[in-house]
N, C-alpha and C positions, 0 to 999 in steps of 0.2 A: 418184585411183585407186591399187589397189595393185598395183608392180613383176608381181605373179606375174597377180594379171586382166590385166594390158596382154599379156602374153607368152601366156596363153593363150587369148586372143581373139583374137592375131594368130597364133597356128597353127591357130586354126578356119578362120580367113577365107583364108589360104594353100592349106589342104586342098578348101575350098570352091572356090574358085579355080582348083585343079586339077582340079576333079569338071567345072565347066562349062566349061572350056576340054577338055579331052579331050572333050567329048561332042558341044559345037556348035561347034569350030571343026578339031576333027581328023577328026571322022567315027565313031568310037566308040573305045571306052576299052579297053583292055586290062588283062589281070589282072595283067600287069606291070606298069604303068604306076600303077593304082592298089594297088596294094599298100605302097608306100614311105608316101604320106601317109596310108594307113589305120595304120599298123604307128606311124607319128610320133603321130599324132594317140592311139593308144592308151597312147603310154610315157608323155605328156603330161599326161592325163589321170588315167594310176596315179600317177604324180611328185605330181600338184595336189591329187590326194582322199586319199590314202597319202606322205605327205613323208618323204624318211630322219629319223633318227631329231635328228640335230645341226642341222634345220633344222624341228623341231617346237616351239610354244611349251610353255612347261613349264607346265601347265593342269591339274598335280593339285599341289592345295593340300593343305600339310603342315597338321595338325590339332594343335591348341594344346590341353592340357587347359585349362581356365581354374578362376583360383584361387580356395579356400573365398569368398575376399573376394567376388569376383565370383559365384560360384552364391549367396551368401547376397544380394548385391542382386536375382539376378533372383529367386529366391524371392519375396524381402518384396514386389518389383513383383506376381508373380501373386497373391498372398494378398489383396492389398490393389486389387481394379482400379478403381478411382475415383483415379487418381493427383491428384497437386496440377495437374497442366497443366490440367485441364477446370475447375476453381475459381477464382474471381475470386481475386484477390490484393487486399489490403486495404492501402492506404497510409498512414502515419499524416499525411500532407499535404492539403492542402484548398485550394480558391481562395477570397483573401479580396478583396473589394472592395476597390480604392483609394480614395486622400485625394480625388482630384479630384472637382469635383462633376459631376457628368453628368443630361444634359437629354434630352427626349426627344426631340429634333431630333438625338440622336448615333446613333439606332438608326433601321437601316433601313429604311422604312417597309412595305417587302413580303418574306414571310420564306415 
């Protein structure tokens, strides 16, 4: 889990904490009383969804023009879309039978 979940799960559950202890074990809540972990629980929340700026990831991506080389490949890709990957490849190799003699007791009888 991440440092920042672990810290604002346990200021949920603190807050929570104090909601049911003021109410079933003190006899009811006051608006003082809950005010601090309402007031916690909202700076917490702004901090987690709204982070200062030195604790944001850097998530805008600089944009590269890319070069004649590179637009002239993805041209020729779209022009052409039947690329080589979908085509068998032709090998100029073959299997050749060996010297040995072979019988038909060398091959498995159920295939």
């Amino acid at each position: 889990m991440k440092k920042q979940t672990i810290i604002f799960w346990t200021a949920i559950l603190l807050a929570a904490f104090a909601i049911l202890d003021g109410l079933f074990l003190r006899g009811g809540i006051h608006m003082s009383s809950i005010l601090v972990p309402v007031l916690i629980f909202g700076i917490v929340f702004l901090l987690y969804k709204f982070p200062p700026k030195k604790y944001r990831k850097n998530n805008a991506k600089v944009k590269v023009k890319p070069s004649a080389r590179t637009m002239a490949k993805v041209a020729a890709e779209r022009r052409n879309p039947t690329n080589t990957t979908t085509k068998r490849k032709h090998y100029p190799f073959q299997v050749i039978d060996g010297q040995k003699g072979k019988s038909d007791d060398d091959y498995p009888k159920y295939h």
